[in-house]
VMD Tcl script that draws the C-alpha trace (Angstrom):
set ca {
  {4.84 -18.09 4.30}
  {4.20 -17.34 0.46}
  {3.23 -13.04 1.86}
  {6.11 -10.72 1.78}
  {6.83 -9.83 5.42}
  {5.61 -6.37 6.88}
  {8.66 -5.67 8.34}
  {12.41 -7.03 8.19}
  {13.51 -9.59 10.82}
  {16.37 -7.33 11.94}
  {13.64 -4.57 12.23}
  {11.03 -6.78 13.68}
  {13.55 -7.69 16.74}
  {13.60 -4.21 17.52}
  {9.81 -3.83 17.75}
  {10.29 -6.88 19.87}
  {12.71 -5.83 22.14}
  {10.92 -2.52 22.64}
  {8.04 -4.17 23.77}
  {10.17 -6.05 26.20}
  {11.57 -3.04 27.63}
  {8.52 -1.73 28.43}
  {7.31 -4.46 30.92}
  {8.84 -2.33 33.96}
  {6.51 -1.91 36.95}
  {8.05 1.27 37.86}
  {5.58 2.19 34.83}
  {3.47 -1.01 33.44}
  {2.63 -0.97 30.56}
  {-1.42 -0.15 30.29}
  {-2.74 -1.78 26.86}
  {-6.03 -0.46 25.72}
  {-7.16 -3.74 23.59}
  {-8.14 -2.52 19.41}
  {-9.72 -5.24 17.43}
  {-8.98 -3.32 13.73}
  {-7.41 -0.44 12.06}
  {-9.21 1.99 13.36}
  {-9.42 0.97 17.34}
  {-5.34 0.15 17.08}
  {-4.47 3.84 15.37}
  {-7.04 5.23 17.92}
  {-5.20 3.70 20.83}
  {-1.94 4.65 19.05}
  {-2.91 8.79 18.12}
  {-3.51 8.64 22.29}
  {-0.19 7.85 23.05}
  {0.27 3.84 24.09}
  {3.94 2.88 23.68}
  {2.48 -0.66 21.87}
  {-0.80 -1.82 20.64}
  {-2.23 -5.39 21.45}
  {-5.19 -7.29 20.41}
  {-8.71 -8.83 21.85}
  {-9.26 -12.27 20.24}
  {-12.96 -11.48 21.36}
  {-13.44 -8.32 19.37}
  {-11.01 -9.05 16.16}
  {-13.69 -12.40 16.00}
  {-16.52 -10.25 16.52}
  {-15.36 -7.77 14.19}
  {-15.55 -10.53 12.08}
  {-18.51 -12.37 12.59}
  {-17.18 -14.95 14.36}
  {-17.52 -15.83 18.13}
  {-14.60 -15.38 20.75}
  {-13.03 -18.51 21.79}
  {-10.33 -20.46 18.99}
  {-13.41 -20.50 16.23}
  {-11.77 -17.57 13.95}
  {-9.67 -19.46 11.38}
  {-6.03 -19.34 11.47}
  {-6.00 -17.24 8.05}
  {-8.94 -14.94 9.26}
  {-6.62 -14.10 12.31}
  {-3.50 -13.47 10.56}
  {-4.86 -11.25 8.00}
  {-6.49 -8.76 10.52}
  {-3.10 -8.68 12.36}
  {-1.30 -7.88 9.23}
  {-3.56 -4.93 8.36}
  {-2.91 -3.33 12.07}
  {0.13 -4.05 11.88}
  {0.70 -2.18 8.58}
  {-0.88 1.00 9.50}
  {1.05 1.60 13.11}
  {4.48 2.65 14.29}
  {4.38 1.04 17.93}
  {4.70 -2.80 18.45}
  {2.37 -4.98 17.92}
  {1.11 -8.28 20.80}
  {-1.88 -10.43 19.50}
  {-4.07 -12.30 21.52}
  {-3.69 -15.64 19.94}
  {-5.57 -17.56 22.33}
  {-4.91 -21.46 22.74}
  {-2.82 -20.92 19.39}
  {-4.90 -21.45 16.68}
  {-3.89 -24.89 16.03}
  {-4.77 -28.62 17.49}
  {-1.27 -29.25 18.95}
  {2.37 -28.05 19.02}
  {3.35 -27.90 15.78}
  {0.48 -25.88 15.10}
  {1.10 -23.45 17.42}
  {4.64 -23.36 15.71}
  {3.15 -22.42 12.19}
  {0.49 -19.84 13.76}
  {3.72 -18.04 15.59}
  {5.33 -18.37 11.99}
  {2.39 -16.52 10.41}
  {2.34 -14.04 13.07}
  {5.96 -13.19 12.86}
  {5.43 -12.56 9.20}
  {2.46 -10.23 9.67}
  {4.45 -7.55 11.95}
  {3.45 -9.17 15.16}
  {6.26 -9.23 18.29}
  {4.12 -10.22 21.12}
  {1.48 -13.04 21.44}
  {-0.66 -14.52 24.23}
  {-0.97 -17.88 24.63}
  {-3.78 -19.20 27.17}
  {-3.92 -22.50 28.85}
  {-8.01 -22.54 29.32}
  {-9.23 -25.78 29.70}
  {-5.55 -27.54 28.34}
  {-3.71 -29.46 30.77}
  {-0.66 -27.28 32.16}
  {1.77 -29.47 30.15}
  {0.16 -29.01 27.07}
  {0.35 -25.32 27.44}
  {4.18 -25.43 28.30}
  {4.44 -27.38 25.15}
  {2.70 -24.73 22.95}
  {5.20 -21.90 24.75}
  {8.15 -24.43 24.00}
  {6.80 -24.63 20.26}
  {6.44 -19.95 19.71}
  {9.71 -19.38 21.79}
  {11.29 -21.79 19.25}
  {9.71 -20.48 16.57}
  {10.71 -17.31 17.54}
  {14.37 -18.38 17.78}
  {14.61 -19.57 14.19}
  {13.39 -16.29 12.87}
  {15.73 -14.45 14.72}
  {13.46 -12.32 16.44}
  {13.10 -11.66 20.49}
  {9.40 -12.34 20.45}
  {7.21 -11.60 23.95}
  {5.55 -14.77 25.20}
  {2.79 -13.90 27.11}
  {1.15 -16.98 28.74}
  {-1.90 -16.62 30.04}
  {-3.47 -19.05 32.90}
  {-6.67 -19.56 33.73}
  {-7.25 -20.64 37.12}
  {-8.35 -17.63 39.11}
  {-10.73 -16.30 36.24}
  {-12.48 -19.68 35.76}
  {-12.34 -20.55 39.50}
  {-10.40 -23.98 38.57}
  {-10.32 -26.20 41.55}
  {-10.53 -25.40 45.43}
  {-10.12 -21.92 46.03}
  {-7.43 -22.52 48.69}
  {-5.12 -23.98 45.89}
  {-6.04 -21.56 43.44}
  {-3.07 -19.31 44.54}
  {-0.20 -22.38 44.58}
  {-1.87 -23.56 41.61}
  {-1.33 -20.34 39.59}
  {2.09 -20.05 40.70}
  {3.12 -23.61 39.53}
  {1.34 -23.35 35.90}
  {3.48 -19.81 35.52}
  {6.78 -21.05 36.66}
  {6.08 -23.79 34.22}
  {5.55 -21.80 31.63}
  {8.23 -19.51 31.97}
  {10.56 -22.51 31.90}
  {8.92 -23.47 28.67}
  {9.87 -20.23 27.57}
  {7.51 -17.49 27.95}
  {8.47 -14.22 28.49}
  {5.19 -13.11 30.61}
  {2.79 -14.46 32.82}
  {-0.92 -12.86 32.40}
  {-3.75 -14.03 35.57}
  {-6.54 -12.66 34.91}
  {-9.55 -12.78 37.03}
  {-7.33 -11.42 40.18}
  {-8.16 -7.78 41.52}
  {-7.41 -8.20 45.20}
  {-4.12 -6.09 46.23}
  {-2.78 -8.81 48.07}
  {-3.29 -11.59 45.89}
  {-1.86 -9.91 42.81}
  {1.32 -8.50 45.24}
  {1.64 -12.36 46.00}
  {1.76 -13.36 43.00}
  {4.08 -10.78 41.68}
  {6.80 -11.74 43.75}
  {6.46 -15.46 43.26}
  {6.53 -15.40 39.23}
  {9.90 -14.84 38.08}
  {8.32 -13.33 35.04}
  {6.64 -9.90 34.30}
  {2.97 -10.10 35.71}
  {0.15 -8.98 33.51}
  {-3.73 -8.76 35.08}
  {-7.07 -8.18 33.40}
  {-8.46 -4.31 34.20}
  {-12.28 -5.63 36.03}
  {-14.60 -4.30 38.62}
  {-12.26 -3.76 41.89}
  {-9.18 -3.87 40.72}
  {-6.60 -1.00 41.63}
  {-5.69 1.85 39.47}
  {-2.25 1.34 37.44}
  {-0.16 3.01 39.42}
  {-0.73 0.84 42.89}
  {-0.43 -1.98 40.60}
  {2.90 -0.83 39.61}
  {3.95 -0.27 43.61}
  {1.97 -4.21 43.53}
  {4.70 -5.36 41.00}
  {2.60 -5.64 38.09}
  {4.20 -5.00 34.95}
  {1.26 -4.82 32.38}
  {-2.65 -4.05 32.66}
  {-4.70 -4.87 30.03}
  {-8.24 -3.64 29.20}
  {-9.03 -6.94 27.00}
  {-12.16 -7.45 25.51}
  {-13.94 -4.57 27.66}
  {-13.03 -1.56 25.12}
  {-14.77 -3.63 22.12}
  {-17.67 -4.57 24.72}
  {-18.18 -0.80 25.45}
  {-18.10 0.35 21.74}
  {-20.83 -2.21 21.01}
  {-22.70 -0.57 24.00}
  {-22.82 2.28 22.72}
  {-23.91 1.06 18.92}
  {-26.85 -0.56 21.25}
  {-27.44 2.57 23.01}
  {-27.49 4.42 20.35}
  {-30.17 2.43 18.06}
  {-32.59 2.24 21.20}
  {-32.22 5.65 21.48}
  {-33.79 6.61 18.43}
  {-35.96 4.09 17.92}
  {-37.85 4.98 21.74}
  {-37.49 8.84 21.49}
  {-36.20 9.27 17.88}
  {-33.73 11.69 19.56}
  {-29.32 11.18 19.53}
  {-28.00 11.93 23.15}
  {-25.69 9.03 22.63}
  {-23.83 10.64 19.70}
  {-22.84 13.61 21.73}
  {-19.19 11.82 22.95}
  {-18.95 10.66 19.39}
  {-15.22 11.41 17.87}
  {-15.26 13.52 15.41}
  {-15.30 12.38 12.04}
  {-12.71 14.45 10.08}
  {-10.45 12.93 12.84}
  {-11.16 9.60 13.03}
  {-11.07 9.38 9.09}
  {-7.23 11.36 8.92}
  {-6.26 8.39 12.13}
  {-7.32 5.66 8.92}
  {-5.81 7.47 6.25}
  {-2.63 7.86 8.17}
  {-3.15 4.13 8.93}
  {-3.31 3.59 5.06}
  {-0.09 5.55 4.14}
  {1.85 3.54 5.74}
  {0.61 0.29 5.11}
  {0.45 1.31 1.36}
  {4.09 3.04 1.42}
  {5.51 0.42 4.18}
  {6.75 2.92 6.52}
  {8.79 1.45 9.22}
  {8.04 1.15 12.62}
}
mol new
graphics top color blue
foreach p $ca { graphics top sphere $p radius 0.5 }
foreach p [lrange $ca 0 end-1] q [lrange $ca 1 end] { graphics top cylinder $p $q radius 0.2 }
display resetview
């Protein structure tokens, strides 16, 4: 990469090893998704230990739809600027990898090492298992030639596209994340699960931290802690709600011409000091 780095490698393997540490299901880690500068120091001035990424509202947030169509560049850019302007690590939601193969995924990871970034997701989708393991294989070495303990997070599909028979689904899952952690990730994220036995199965037959999708049903973060889970994520859902309310809001006053919505508006003094503090540090390059 031609950028300067946001932060040093030795400093960026701290970040990373932070954000290990703080897969423990004694206390998972709960990640409230931001999508820009102002949704990541929001979720940050609340008091999460790490800040990670929706690929569906950074795309959004930039005109694009969810699902590998932001560019590569687009992508990398928007992680630098939240990365700039927080002091917590950093995971992106890098979907499939932004790239058509391997090596790719290798030069994406590259890019995202050099913006700040010390976790990434990686998501198997449609892509045969194998191909996945390959693109894990491709960031964890990536991540060893930078010197830097990054958190492979890979994400399978199966339950929350209902691949196959739903009888294999759960020997299915368990096979694709054993696979993947041999490849190298770090993490195993099934989303799509919210039944207390299923995700307690699972848990104790991925020899990885487990990571699950917050959805209708699913238990509060502490029983999925005493479950085994080791990190909840909101994903998409926090974006999805803000855009609710924009919606709300504008039908609102154009029915009744009255503001109801606004009333659990933050206020705007502090929402403006979370940017500027944001803009210190990416202008000063504080360290995380």
């Amino acid at each position: 990469m031609t950028s300067t780095p946001t932060t040093p490698a030795a400093d960026l393997d701290a970040l990373a090893r932070r954000l290990h540490a703080l897969h423990d299901p004694a206390a998972p880690l709960a990640l409230s998704n931001a999508w820009d500068v102002a949704s990541a120091r929001v979720v940050e001035a609340a008091g999460a230990p790490a800040v990670a990424t929706t690929s569906a509202g950074v795309a959004w947030s930039l005109g694009r739809p969810d699902g590998d169509r932001l560019g590569r560049a687009d992508l990398l850019a928007a992680v630098r600027r939240i990365t700039a302007a927080v002091a917590v690590p950093v995971t992106v939601d890098a979907e499939g990898g932004f790239a058509d193969d391997a090596a790719g995924v290798a030069a994406t990871i590259d890019g995202l090492l050099d913006a700040g970034a010390v976790g990434v997701n990686l998501e198997d989708g449609d892509r045969p298992a194998a191909e996945l393991a390959a693109r894990v294989a491709a960031a964890r070495a990536a991540a060893d030639r930078a010197g830097v303990a990054l958190f492979v997070n890979a994400r399978t599909d199966v339950f929350l596209r209902g691949l196959g028979d739903p009888a294999d689904r759960m020997a299915e899952t368990v096979a694709r994340a054993r696979r993947y952690v041999d490849a190298g990730a770090d993490g195993v994220f099934v989303p799509g699960v919210v039944d207390a036995a299923t995700i307690a199965e699972l848990a104790a037959a991925i020899p990885a931290p487990l990571n699950v999708m917050v959805r209708r049903g699913l238990p509060p973060v502490p029983e999925l802690g005493r479950l085994g889970v080791a990190r909840v994520s909101l994903g998409s859902t926090v974006a999805e709600a803000a855009y609710a309310v924009a919606r709300r809001a504008a039908a609102e006053l154009l029915a009744s011409g009255t503001y109801g919505v606004l009333a659990e508006a933050m206020d705007y003094a502090e929402l403006d000091g979370l940017v500027a503090t944001g803009a210190e540090r990416a202008e000063g390059g504080a360290s995380r």
